[in-house]
C-alpha positions as CSV (number, residue, x, y, z in Angstrom):
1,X,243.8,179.4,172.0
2,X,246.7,179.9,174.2
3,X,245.8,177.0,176.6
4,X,246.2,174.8,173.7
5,X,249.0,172.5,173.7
6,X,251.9,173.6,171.5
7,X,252.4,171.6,168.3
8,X,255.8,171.7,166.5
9,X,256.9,169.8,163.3
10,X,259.8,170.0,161.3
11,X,259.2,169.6,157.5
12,X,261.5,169.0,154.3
13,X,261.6,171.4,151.5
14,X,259.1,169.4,150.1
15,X,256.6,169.0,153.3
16,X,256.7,173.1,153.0
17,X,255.0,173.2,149.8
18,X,252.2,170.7,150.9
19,X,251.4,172.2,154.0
20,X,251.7,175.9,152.7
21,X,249.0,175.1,150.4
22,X,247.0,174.6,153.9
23,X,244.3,177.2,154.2
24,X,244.7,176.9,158.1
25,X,248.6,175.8,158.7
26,X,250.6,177.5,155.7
27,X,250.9,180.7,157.5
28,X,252.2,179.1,160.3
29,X,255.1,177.9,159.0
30,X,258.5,179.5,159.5
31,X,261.0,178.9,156.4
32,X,264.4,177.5,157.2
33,X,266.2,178.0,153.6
34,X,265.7,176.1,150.9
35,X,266.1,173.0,153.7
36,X,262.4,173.4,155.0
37,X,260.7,174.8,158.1
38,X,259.0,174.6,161.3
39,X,255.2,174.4,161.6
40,X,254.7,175.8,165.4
41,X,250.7,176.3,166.5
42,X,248.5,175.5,169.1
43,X,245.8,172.9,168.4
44,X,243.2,171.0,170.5
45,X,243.6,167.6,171.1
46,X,240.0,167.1,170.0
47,X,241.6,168.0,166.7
48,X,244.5,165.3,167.0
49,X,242.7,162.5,165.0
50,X,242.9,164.9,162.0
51,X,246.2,166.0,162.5
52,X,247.4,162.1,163.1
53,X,246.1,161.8,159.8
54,X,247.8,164.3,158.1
55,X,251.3,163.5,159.5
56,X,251.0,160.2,158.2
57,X,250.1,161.7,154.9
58,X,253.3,163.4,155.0
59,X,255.4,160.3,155.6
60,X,259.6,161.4,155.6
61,X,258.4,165.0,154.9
62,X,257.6,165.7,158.5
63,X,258.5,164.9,161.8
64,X,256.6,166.0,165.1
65,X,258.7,166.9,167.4
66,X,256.2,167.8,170.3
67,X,253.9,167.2,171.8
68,X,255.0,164.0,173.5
69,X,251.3,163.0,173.5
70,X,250.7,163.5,169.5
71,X,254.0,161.8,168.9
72,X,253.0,159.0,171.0
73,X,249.3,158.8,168.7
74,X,251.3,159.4,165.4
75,X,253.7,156.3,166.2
76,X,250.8,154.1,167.4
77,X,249.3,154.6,163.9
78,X,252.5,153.9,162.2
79,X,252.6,151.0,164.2
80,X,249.0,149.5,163.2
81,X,249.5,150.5,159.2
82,X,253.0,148.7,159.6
83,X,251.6,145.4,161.1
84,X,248.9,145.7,158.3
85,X,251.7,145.2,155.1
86,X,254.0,143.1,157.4
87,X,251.2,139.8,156.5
């Protein structure tokens, strides 16, 4: 839905081939070479506990670049799996 905030990540060559294999996401993606692509589309952020999950999935092979709000989420998890291996 248009009122939905805007979510764009930038994914490796190989973060393509994962997420094109999304029945939901892969057309969404817009190549860039053999170098990767840009995942742009709207989501709800009652969906963002998913998606959190799936960017950490991901690990090098994506980066969020927006919203601010997700980013902030993703890096929080980061964060607490982080602390978890740093005993």
């Amino acid at each position: 839905h248009p009122t939905h905030p805007e979510v764009r990540i930038r994914l490796t060559a190989r973060g393509v081939l994962v997420m094109e294999r999304d029945p939901q996401l892969g057309s969404a993606i817009q190549l860039d070479g053999e170098e990767g692509g840009l995942l742009s589309f709207r989501c709800p952020e009652s969906e963002y506990d998913w998606l959190v999950r799936t960017l950490l999935s991901l690990g090098p092979d994506a980066e969020l670049l927006a919203p601010h709000t997700l980013r902030h989420r993703v890096q929080q998890a980061a964060q607490e799996i982080a602390r978890r291996y740093a005993e």
